[in-house]
VOBA-1610 file (N, C-alpha, C; in pm, whole numbers, padded with zeros to 5 digits, always signed):
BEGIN
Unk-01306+00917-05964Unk-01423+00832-05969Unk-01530+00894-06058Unk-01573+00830-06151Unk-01693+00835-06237Unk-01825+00861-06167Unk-01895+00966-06123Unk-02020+00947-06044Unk-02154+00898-06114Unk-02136+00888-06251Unk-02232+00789-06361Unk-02181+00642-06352Unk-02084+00559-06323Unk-02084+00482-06323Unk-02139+00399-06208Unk-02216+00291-06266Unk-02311+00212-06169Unk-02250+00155-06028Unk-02127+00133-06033Unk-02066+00039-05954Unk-01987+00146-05867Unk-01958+00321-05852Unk-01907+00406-05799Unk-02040+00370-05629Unk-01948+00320-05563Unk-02046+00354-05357Unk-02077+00475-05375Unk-02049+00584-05410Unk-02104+00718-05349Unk-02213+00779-05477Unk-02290+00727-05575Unk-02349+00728-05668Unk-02467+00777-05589Unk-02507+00881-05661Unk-02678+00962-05635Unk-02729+00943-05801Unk-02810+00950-05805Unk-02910+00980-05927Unk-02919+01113-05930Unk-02831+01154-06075Unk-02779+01349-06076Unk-02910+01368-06120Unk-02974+01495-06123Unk-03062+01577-06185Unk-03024+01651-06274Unk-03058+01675-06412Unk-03027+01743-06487Unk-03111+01857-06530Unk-03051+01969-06562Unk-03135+02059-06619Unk-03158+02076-06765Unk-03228+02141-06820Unk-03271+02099-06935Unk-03166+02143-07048Unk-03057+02279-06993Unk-02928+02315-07054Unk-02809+02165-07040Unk-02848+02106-06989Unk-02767+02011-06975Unk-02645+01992-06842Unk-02702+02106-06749Unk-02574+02073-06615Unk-02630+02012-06545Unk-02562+01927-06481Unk-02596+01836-06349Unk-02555+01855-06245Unk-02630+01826-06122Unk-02607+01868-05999Unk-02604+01735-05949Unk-02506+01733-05842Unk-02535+01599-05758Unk-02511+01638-05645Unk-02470+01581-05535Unk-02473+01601-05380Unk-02333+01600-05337Unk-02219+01528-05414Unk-02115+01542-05357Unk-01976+01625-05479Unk-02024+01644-05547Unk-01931+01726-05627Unk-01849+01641-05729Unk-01892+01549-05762Unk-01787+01435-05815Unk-01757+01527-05976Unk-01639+01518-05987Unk-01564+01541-06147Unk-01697+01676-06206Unk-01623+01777-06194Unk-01697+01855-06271Unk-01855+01919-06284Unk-01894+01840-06136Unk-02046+01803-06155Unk-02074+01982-06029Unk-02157+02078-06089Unk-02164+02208-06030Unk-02195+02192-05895Unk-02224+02267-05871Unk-02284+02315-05678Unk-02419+02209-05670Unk-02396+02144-05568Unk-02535+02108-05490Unk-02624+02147-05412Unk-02611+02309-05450Unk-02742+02394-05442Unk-02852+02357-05457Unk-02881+02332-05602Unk-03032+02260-05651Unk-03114+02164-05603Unk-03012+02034-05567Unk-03036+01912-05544Unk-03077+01930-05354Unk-03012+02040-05307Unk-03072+02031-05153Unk-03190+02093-05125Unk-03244+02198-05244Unk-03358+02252-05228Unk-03462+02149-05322Unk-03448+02034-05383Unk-03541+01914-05430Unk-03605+01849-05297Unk-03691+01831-05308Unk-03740+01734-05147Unk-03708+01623-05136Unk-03712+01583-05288Unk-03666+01412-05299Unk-03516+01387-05413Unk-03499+01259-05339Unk-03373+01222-05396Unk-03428+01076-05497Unk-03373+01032-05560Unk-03354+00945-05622Unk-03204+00884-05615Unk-03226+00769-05555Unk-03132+00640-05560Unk-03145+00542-05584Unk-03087+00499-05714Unk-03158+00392-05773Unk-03038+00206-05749Unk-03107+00166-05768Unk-03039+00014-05732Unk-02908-00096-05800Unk-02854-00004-05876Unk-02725-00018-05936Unk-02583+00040-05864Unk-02650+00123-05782Unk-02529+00152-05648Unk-02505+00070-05544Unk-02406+00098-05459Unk-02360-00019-05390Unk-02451-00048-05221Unk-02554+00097-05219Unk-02668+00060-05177Unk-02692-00073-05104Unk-02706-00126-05239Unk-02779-00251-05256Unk-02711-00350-05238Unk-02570-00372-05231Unk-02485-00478-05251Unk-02425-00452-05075Unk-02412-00403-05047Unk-02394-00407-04929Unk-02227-00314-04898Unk-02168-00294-04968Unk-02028-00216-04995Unk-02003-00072-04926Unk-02120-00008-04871Unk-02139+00112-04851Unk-02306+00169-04846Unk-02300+00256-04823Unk-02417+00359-04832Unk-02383+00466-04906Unk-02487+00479-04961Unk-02485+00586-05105Unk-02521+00733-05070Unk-02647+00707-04917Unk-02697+00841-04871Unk-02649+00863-04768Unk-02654+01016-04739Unk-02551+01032-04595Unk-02636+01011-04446Unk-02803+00988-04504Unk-02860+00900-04353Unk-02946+00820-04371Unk-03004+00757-04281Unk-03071+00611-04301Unk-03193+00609-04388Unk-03241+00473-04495Unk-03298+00489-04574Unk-03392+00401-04507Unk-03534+00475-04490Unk-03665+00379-04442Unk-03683+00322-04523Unk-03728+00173-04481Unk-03793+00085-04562Unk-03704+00013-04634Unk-03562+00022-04635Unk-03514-00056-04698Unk-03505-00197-04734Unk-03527-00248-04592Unk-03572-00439-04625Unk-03686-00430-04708Unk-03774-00348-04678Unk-03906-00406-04722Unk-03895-00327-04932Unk-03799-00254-04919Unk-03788-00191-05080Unk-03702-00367-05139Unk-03609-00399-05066Unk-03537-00533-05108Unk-03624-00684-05159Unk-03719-00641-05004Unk-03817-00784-05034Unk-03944-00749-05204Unk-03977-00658-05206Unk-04013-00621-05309Unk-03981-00616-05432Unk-03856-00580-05454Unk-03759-00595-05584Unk-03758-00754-05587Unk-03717-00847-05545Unk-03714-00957-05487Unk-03830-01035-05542Unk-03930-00996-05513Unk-04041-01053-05543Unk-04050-00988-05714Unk-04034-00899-05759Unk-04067-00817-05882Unk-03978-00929-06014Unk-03813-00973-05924Unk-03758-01035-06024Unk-03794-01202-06028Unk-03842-01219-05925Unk-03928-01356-05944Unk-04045-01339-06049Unk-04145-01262-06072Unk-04188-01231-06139Unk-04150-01238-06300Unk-04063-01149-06295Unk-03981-01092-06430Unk-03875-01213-06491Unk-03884-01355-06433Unk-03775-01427-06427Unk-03881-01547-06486Unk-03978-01511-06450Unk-04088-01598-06473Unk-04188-01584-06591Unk-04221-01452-06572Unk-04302-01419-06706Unk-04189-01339-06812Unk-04098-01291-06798Unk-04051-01231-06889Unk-04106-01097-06945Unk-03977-01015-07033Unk-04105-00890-07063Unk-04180-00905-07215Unk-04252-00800-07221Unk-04426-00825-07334Unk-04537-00822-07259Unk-04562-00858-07159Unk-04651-00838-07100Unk-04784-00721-07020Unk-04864-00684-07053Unk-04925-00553-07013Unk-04888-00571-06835Unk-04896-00436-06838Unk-04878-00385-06696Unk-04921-00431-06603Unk-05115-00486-06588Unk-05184-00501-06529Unk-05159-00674-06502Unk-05117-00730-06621Unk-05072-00890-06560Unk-04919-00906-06485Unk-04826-00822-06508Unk-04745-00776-06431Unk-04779-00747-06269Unk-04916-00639-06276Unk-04920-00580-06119Unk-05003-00746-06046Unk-05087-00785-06154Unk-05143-00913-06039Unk-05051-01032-05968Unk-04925-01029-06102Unk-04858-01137-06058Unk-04776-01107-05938Unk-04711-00991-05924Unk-04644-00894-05818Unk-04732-00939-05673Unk-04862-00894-05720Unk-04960-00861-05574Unk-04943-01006-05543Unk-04954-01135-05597Unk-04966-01281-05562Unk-04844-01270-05509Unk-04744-01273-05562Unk-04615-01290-05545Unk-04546-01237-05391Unk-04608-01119-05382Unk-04578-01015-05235Unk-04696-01100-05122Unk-04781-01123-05198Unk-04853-01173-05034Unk-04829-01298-05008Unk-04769-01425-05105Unk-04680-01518-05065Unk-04607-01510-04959Unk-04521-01395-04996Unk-04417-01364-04900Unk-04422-01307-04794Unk-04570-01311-04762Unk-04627-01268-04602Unk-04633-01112-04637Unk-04609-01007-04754Unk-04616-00859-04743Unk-04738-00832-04780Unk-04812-00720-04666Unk-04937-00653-04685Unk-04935-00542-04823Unk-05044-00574-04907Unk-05008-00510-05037Unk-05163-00513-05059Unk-05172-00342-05104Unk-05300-00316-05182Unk-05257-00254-05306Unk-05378-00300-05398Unk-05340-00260-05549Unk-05461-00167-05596Unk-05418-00061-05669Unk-05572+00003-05719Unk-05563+00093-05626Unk-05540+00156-05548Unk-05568+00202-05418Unk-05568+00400-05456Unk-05728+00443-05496Unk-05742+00558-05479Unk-05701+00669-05392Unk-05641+00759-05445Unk-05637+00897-05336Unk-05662+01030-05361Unk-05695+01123-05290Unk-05765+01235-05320Unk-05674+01367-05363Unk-05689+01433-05406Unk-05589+01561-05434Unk-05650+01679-05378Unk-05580+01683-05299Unk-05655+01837-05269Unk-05589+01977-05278Unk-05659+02108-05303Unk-05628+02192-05309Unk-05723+02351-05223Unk-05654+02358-05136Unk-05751+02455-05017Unk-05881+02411-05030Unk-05839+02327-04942Unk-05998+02256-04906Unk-06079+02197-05020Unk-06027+02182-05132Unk-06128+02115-05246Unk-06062+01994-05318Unk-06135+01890-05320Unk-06056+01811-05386Unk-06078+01827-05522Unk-05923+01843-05597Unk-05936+01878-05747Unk-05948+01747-05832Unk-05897+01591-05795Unk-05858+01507-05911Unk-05834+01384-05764Unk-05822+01298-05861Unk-05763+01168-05799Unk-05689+01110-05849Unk-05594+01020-05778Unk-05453+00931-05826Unk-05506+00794-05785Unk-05444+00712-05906Unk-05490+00590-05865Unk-05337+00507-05878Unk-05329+00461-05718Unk-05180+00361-05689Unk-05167+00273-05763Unk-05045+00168-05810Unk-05058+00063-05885Unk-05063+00003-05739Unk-04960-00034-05617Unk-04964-00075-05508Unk-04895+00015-05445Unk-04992-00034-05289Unk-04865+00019-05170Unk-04862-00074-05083Unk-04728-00114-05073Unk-04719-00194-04966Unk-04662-00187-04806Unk-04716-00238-04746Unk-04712-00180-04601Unk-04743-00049-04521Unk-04818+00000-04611Unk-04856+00121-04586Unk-04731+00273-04566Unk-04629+00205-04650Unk-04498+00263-04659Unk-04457+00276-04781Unk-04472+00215-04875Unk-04411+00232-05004Unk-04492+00209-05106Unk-04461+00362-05181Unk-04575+00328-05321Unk-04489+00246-05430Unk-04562+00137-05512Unk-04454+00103-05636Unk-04574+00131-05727Unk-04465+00183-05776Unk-04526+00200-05948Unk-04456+00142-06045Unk-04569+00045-06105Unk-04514-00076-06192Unk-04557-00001-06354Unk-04473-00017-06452Unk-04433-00036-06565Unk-04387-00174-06638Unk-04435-00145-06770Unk-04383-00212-06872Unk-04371-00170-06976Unk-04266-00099-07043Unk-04167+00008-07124Unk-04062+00031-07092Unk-04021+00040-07248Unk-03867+00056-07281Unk-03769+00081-07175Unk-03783+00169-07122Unk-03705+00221-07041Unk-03791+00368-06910Unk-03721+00349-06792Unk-03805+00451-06709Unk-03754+00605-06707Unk-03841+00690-06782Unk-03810+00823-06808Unk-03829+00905-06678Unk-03794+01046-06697Unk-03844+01155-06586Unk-03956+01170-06583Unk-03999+01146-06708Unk-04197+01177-06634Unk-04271+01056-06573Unk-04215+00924-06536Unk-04251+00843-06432Unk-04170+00854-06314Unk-04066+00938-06293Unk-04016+00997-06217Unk-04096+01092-06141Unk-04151+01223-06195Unk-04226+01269-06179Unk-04417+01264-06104Unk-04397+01150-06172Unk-04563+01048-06215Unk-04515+01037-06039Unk-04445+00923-05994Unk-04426+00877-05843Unk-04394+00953-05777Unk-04348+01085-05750Unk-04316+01164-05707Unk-04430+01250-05663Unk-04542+01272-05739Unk-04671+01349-05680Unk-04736+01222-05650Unk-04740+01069-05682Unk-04813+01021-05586Unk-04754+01009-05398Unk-04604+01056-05396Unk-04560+01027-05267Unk-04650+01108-05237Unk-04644+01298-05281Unk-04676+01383-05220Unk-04796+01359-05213Unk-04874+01304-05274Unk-05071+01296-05227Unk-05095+01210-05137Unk-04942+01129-05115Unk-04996+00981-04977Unk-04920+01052-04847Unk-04842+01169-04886Unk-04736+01171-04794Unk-04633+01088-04741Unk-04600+00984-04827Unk-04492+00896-04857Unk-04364+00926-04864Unk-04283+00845-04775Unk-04152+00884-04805Unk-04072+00809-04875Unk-04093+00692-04905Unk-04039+00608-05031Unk-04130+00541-05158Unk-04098+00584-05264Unk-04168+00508-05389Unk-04061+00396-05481Unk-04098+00355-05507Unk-04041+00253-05605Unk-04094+00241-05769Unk-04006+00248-05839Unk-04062+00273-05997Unk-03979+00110-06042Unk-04092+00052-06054Unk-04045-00112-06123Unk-04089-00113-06239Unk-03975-00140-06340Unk-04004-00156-06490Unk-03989-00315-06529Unk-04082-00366-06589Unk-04106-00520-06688Unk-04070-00547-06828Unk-04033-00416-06875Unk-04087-00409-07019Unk-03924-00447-07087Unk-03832-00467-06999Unk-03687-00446-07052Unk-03636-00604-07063Unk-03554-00641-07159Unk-03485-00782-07102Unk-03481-00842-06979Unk-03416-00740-06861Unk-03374-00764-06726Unk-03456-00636-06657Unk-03508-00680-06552Unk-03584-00602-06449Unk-03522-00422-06401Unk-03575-00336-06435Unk-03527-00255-06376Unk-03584-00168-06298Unk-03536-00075-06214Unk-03605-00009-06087Unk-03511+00122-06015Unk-03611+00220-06014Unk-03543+00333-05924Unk-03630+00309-05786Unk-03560+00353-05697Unk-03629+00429-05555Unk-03571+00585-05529Unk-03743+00592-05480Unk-03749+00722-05450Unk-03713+00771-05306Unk-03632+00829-05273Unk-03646+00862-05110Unk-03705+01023-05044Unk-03794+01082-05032Unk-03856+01168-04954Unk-03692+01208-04833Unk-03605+01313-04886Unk-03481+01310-04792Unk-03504+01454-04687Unk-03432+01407-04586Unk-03461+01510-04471Unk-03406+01639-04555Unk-03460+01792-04460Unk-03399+01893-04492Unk-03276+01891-04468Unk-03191+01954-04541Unk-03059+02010-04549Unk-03033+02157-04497Unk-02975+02224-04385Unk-02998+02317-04328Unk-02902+02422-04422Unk-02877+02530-04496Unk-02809+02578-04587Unk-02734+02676-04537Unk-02603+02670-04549Unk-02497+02638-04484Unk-02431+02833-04511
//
């Protein structure tokens, strides 16, 4: 089994290092020790696995928020089905926010937070949304979603203390999207 291919059930989102080895969680074809990937806090599983289709589970325990990551995507490709991509970000995030509170989901947009560092706050992050007081999304419109919006959602979990983010991209033909999952410790063996 191919662990890059989209349609493999046991598919993680590998991490790469900058030499070029990848680590993943279950060892698939060649892929080194999953050393690295258990000392990461977060995982990335993104929505081209079978996750989503219902075929399996991709992670080896339960993923919070998952209806409400579904109803969201959901709403994102109504959106994206509707306006199409070209569009700046910010008419993207309003149509989203209409779109989610249609659908009965509590959603704030804009939503400041503080950074702190021993007792001082150094900077602030500003959310695109969070909805339900559970999931940050961070909306895009560009080419394609790199590691440094990877990154980008990844210190906003850590400043909300969030355990799932969502990275929704507009900018592509067809809608695309990672989730982030905040994964339990791994006790090292």
């Amino acid at each position: 089994m191919n662990p890059f291919n989209p349609w493999n059930p046991r598919r993680l989102f590998a991490i790469r290092e900058p030499r070029g080895n990848c680590h993943g969680l279950n060892g698939f074809n060649g892929l080194k020790s999953d050393k690295f990937v258990r000392s990461a806090p977060y995982l990335a599983a993104d929505y081209a696995d079978s996750l989503d289709f219902g075929r399996g589970t991709a992670l080896p325990w339960p993923v919070k928020s998952e209806g409400l990551t579904h109803t969201i995507i959901g709403a994102a490709m109504e959106v994206h089905n509707s306006l199409g991509p070209g569009f700046l970000e910010s008419l993207y995030r309003n149509a989203l926010l209409h779109e989610l509170r249609l659908r009965g989901v509590q959603t704030k947009a804009e939503l400041e937070v503080q950074v702190a560092y021993k007792d001082l706050v150094i900077g602030r992050h500003r959310l695109d949304l969070v909805v339900e007081n559970e999931v940050i999304v961070e909306l895009k419109a560009i080419a394609g979603i790199a590691g440094i919006h990877i990154a980008q959602t990844l210190s906003y979990m850590k400043a909300m203390s969030a355990e799932v983010g969502l990275i929704v991209n507009f900018g592509e033909d067809s809608l695309s999207w990672k989730r982030l999952i905040k994964k339990a410790r791994i006790p090292r063996i």
